[in-house]
N, C-alpha and C positions, 0 to 999 in steps of 0.2 A: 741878571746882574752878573758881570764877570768878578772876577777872585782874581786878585793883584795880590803876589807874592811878598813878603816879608822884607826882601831884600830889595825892592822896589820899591818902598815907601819913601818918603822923605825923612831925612835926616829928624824934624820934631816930632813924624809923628813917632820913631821909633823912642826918640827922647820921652815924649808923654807915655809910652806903653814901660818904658822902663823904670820912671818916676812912678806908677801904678802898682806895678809889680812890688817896688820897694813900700809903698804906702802900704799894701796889703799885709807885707810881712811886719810890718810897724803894727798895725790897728793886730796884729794874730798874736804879736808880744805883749801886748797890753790887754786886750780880751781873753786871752789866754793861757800864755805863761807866766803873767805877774797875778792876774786873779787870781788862778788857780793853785798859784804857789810852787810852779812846776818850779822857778827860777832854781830851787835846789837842788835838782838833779844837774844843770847845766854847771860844768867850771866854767869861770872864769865868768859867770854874766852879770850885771850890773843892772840892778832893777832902775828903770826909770832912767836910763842913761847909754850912751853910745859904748858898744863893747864889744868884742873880739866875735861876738856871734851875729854883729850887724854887719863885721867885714864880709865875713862869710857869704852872708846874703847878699852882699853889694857881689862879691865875686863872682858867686854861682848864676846871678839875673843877669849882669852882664855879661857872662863867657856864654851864657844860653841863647841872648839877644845876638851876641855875636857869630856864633855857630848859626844863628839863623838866617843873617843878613849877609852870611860867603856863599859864593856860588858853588855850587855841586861840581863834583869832582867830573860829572859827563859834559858841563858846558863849560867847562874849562879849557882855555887853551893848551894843543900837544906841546910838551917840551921839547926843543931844539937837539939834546941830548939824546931824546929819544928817537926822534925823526932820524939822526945821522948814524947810530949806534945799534940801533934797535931796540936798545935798552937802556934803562937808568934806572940808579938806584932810591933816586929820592920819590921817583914815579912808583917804584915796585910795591 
């Protein structure tokens, strides 16, 4: 069986891995930091309700999903700037 990159998937299945992700952190806030009463030590959290610590989680799933689905900085095309310059700064 080959192994097909991250960034090679389809646009849903990456959608369904990242509705997962967030579902996990859902079911981890309710089995365990409303259980357990952790919700105290968090500011700002809102037992049983959408709150500053679910953005977070939406941010950090998405910017990880994202970082996963760019292409690597070696199959990336050379810059023009560079080709002519031999240098650039936004390459360096």
């Amino acid at each position: 069986m080959s192994k097909v990159p991250f960034k090679d998937l389809p646009f849903l299945v990456k959608a369904a891995v990242f509705v997962s992700f967030f579902m996990a952190w859902v079911m981890f806030e309710e089995l365990v930091i409303d259980r357990h009463g952790l919700w105290r030590f968090l500011p700002f959290y809102k037992v049983g309700l959408f709150c500053i610590w679910d953005v977070l989680a939406l941010f950090a799933i998405g910017g990880g999903l994202l970082w996963a689905s760019l292409p690597r900085r070696s199959e990336r095309a050379r810059c023009a700037v560079r080709c002519l310059l031999h240098w650039c700064p936004a390459c360096a």
